[in-house]
C-alpha positions in Angstrom: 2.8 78.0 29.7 5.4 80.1 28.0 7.2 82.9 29.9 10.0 85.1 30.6 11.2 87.2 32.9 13.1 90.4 32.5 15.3 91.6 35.3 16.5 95.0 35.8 18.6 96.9 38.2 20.7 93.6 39.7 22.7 95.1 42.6 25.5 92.4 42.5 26.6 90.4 45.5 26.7 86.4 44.8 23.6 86.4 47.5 21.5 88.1 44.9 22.3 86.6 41.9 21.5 83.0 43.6 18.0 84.3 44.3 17.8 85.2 40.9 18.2 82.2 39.6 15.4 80.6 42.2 13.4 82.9 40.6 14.0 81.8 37.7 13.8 78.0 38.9 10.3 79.2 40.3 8.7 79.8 36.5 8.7 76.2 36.3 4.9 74.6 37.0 4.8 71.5 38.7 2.4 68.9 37.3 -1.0 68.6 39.8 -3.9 66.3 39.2 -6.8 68.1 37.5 -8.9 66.5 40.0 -7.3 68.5 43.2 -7.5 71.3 40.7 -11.2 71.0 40.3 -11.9 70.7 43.9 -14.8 73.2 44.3 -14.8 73.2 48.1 -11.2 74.5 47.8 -10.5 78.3 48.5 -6.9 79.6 47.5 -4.7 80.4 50.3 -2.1 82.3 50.7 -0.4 79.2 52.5 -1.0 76.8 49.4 0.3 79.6 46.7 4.1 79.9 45.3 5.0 82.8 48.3 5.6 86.6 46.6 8.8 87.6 46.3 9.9 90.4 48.5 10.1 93.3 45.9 9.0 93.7 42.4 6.4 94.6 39.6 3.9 92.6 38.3 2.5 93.2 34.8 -1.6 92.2 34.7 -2.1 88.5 34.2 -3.7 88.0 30.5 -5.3 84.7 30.7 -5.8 82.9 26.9 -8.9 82.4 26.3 -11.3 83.5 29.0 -13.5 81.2 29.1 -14.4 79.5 32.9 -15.9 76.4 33.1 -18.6 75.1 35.6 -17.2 73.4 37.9 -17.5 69.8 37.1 -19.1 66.7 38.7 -16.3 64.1 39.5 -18.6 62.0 37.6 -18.4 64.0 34.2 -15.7 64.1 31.8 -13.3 67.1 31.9 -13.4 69.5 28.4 -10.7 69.8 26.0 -8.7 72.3 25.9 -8.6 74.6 23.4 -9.2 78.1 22.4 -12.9 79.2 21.5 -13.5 81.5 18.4 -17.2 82.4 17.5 -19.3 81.2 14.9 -20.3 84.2 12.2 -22.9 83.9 9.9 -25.2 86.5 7.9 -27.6 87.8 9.7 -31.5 87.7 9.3 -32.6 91.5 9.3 -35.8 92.7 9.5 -35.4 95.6 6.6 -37.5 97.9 8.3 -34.7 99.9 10.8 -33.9 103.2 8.5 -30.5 103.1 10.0 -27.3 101.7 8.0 -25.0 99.5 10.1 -22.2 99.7 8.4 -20.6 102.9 9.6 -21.0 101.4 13.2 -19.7 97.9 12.1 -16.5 98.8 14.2 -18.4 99.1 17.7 -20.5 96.5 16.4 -17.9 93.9 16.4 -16.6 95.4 20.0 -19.7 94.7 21.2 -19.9 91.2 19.8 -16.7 90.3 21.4 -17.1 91.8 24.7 -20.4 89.8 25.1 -19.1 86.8 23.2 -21.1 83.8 23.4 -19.8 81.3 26.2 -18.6 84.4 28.3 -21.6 87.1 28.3 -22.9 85.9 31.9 -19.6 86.2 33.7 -18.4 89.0 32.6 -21.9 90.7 31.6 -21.9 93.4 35.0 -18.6 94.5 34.2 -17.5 94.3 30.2 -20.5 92.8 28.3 -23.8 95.3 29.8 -21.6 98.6 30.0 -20.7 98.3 26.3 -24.3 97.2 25.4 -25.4 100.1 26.9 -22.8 102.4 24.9 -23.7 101.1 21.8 -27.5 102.0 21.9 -26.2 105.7 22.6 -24.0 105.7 19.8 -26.6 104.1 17.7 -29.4 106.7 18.9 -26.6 109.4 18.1 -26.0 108.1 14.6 -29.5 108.6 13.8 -29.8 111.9 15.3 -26.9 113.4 12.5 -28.9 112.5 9.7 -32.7 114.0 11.5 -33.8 115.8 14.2 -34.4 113.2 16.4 -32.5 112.0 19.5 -34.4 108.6 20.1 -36.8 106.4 17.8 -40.7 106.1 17.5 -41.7 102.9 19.2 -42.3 100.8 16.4 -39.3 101.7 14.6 -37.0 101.0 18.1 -38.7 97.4 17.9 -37.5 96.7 14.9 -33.9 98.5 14.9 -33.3 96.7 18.6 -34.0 93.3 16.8 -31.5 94.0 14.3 -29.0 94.7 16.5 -29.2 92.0 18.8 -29.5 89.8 15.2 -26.1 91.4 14.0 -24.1 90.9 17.5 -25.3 87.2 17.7 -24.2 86.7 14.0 -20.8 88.1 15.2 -20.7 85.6 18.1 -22.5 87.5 20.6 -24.7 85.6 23.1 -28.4 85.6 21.8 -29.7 86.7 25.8 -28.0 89.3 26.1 -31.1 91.3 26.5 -32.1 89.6 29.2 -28.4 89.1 31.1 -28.1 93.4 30.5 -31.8 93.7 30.8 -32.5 96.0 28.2 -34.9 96.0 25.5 -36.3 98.0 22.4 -37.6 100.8 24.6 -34.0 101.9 25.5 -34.2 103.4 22.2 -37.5 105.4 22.5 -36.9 107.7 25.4 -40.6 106.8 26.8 -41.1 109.0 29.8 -38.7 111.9 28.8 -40.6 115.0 27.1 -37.6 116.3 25.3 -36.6 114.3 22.1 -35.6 116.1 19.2 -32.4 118.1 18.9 -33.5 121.8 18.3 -35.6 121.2 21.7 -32.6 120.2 23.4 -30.3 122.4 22.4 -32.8 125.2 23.9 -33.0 123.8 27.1 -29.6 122.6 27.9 -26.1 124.4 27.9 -24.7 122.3 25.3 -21.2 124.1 25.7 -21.1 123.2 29.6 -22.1 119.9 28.6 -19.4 118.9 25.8 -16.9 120.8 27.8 -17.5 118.6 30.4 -18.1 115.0 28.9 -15.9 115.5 25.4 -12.7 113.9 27.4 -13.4 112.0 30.5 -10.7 111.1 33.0 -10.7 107.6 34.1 -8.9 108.5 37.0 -10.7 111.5 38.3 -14.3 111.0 37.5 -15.9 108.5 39.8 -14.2 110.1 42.5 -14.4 113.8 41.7 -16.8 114.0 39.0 -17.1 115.9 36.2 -19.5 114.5 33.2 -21.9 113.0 35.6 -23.1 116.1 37.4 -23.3 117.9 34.1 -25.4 114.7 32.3 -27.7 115.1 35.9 -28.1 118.6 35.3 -29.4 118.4 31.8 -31.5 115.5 32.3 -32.9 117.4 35.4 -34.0 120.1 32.7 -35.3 118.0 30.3 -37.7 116.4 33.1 -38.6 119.7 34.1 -39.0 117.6 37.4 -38.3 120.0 40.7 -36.7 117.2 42.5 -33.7 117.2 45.2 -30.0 115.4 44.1 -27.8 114.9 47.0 -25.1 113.0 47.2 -25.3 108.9 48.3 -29.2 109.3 48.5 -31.7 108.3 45.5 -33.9 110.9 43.8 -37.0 112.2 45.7 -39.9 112.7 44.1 -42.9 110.8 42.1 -42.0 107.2 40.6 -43.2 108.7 37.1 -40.8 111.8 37.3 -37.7 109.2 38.3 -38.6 107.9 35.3 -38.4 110.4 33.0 -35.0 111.9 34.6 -33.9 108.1 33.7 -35.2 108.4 30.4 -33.7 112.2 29.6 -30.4 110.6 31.0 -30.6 108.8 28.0 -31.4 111.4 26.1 -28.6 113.0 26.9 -26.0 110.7 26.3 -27.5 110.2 22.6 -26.7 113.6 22.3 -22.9 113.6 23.5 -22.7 110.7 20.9 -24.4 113.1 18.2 -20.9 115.3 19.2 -18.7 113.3 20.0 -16.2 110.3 17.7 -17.1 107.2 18.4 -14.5 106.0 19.8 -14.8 109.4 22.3 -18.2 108.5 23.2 -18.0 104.8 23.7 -14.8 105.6 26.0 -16.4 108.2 27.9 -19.3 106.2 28.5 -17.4 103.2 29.5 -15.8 105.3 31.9 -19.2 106.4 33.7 -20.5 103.0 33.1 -17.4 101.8 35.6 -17.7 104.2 38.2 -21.5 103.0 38.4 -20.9 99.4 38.3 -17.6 99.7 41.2 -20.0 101.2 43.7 -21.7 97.9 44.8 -21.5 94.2 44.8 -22.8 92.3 41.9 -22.8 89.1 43.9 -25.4 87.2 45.4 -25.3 85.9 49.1 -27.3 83.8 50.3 -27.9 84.0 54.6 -24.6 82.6 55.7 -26.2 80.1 58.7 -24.1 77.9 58.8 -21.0 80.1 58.4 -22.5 81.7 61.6 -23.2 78.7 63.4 -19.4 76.9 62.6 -17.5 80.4 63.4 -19.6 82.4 66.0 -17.5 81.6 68.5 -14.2 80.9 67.1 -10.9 82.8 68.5 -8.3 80.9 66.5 -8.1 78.5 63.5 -10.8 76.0 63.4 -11.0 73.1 60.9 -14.9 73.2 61.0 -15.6 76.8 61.2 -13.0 77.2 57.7 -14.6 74.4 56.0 -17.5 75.9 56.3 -16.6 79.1 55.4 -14.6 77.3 51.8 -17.7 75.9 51.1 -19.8 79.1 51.3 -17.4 80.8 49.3 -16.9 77.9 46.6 -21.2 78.7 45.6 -19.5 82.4 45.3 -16.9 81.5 42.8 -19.2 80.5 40.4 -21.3 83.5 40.0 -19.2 86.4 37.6 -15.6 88.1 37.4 -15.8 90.6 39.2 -13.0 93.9 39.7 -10.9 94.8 42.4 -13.2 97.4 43.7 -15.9 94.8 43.8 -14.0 92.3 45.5 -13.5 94.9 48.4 -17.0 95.5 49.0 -18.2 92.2 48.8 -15.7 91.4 51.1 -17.1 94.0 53.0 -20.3 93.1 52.8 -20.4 89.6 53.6 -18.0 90.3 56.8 -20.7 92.3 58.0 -23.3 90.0 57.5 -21.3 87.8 59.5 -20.5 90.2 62.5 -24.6 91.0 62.6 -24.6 87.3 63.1 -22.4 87.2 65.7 -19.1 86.4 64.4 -16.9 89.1 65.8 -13.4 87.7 64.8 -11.6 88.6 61.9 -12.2 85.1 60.3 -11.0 85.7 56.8 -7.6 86.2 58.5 -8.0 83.0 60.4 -9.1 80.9 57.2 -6.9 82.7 54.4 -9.1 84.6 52.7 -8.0 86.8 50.0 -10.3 89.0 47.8 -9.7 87.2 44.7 -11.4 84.3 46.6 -14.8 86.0 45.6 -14.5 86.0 41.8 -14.6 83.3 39.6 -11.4 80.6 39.9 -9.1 79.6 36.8 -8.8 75.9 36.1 -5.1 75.8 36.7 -4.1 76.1 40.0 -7.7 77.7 41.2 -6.3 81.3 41.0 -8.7 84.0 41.0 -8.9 86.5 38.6 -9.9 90.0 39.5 -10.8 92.5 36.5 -9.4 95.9 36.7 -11.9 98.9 38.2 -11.2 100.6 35.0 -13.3 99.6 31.6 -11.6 96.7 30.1 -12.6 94.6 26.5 -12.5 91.4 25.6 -10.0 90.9 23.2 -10.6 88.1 20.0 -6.9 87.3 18.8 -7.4 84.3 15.7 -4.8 82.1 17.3 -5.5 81.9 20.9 -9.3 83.1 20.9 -10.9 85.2 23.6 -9.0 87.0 25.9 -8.8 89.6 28.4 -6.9 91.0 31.4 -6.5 90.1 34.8 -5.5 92.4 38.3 -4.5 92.3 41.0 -3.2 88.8 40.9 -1.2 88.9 44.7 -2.8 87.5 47.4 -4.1 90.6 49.0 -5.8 89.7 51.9 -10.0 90.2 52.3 -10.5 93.3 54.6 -13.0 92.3 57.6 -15.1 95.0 58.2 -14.8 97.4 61.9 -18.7 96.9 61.9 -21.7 95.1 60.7 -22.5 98.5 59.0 -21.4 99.2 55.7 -22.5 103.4 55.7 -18.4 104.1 56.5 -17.3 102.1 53.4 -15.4 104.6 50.3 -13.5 103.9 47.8 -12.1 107.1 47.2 -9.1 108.9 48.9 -8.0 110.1 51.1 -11.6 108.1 52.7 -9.6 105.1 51.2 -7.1 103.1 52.5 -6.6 99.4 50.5 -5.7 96.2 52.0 -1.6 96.1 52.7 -0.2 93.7 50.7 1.0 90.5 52.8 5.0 90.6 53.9 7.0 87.7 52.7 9.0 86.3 54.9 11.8 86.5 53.0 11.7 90.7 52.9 12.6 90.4 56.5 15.2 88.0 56.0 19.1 89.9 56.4 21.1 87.6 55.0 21.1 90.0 51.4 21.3 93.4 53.2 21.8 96.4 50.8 20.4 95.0 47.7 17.5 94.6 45.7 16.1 93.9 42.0 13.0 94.5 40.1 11.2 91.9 37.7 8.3 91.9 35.2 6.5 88.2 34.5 4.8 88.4 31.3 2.5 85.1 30.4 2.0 84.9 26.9 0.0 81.9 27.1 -2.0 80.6 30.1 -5.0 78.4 29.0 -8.1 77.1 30.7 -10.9 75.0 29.4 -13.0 76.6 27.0 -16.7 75.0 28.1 -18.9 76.8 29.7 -21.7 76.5 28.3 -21.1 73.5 26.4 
């Protein structure tokens, strides 16, 4: 793995300059057996990890190419390693979908990579689905500039969706993508909405509220203290002409058919912001709203934790039997998705407080070393968890290392046990908020270097892991 360090601000006293150079000493890897590294009962602690230095910041982890395995039998053979790159071919079109793809080849091929073929499944809730979803808007958009219309008739979306998915998978896209995002040729035909054409629309709705509030979205601001989303709700409420009651943290009240067609007039209405809007302008602001949905809950499954319960019910201290158990639950976790930091929390969350409505009332993640990178997928080397960031992120197709994409929060912050075995008190926004504290070294409190201090940035160029998954 090739790496460097840059170092600024060195206060100089002989002290500091000899930590520097452990430091630098510490870039070195030791060699480990890819067996213990394959060791799917193992959950990283924060006791088997190099320790964190006492100050500094650390630049995102970009792991080369992004591509998990399964976790191995000990019987099987391990993969090679190498990078992945897609195999492209011409697609087989249908030659009945009105609409030319060449003007969207650009999203296209985002699309294609972000729901690449060996990594769709694991990164389908947080990358691959929102920028499916973005591209049907844009696409429905397109076709609006040259007619009227702001979605397709039914038999025209069947064959337009097949072309799409045809063209993605010819760009290396994963053929089930339909069914991992779970969307399908009526995305594209607004079904239960009664508004579909543009001069209708534009009636209805206050298209200058609208674009003023959706034309720049801020990644920052809007899941918090939104802007766009209360404004798409608002149109799509008038469109429905449903007489229904929105209220923050609770779901829509009225008749199942009138839910959905405020669903379908949602849709609606973000084929006409991409009708407006570049797009590149749509497909960020969408990937923006698309996040603030998808960091609300946790994508992961869990199963009823008995025997979590039964090992650690009564536990005040570290047992061997009740964290054993506890690895092994969380091993089945680690090969579900990636997953962001905002999931990781509540998942966290939620899993704690299945355990405290069983009856485990002490904090045992602290007792077994559990951090929230524990609940995503694990790296080959060194079983490190990666965490994506809450804010949209690609996959990135570079032709000499293959896939790619971006890691966070990559220290070992610890897992927050919840207060309760409710999870009605759990926000994510501040001031509500308050994150995990990062775990003290026990070299910060050391005095021997008083007075001085130094900041680094690690950037890894090239960090592999094996490129099978679904091979």
């Amino acid at each position: 793995m090739d790496c460097f360090w840059t170092v600024s601000r060195i206060k100089g006293s002989l002290c500091q300059q000899f930590l520097l150079l452990i430091v630098w000493l510490s870039s070195f890897q030791d060699v480990v057996t890819l067996h213990n590294l394959l060791d799917p009962s193992h959950v990283s602690s924060t006791s088997e990890l190099p320790n964190q230095p006492s100050t500094g910041l650390f630049e995102p982890i970009e792991i080369s190419p992004a591509v998990f395995p399964h976790l191995p039998d000990p019987g099987e053979s391990l993969p090679p390693m190498y990078p992945t790159f897609p195999t492209t071919y011409e697609p087989n079109l249908t030659g009945k979908c009105p609409i030319s793809f060449s003007a969207l080849s650009g999203i296209m091929d985002k699309t294609a990579s972000d729901c690449s073929q060996p990594m769709a499944e694991i990164v389908g809730n947080v990358i691959c689905c929102p920028q499916l979803g973005s591209l049907l808007h844009i696409f429905l958009g397109y076709h609006s500039i040259k007619s009227d219309k702001l979605v397709l008739q039914n038999a025209v979306a069947d064959d337009c969706f097949s072309d799409i998915i045809s063209i993605l998978a010819s760009r290396g896209a994963n053929k089930t993508i339909p069914a991992i995002c779970s969307v399908k040729s009526s995305n594209l035909t607004g079904s239960a909405c009664p508004v579909k054409d543009v001069t209708t629309f534009e009636k209805i709705v206050n298209t200058s509220k609208l674009l003023e509030a959706c034309s720049s979205v801020d990644a920052l601001k809007e899941c918090c203290r939104p802007i766009c989303q209360p404004a798409i709700m608002e149109a799509a409420l008038q469109l429905s002409g449903t007489a229904v009651t929105i209220s923050e943290n609770k779901n829509v009240v009225g008749e199942p058919n009138h839910v959905d067609a405020l669903n379908d007039c949602k849709g609606v209405v973000y084929s006409y912001l991409s009708k407006k809007l570049s797009v590149d302008a749509a497909n960020t602001a969408f990937r923006i709203l698309s996040a603030c949905k998808v960091n609300k809950v946790c994508p992961l499954n869990f199963t009823q934790p008995l025997e979590v319960i039964n090992a650690c019910r009564n536990v005040a201290a570290p047992s061997p039997s009740c964290c054993s158990s506890l690895n092994a639950y969380i091993a089945g976790i680690q090969t579900q998705m990636l997953i962001t930091n905002k999931q990781a929390i509540i998942c966290a969350t939620l899993f704690g407080s299945m355990l405290r409505k069983g009856g485990v009332m002490t904090n045992i993640y602290e007792l077994c070393d559990v951090d929230l990178k524990d609940f995503s997928i694990q790296a080959a080397f060194g079983q490190q968890g990666c965490l994506l960031r809450s804010l949209p992120s690609d996959v990135v197709l570079d032709n000499s290392t293959g896939f790619s994409f971006t890691c966070d929060l990559t220290d070992n912050i610890a897992a927050p046990w919840p207060l309760s075995s409710s999870m009605s008190s759990l926000s994510l926004c501040a001031p509500e908020m308050s994150l995990p504290a990062l775990p003290t070294s026990a070299r910060k409190k050391n005095s021997g270097c008083r007075g001085g201090g130094f900041e680094y940035v690690v950037s890894i160029f090239s960090f592999f892991i094996f490129s099978a998954l679904i091979y």
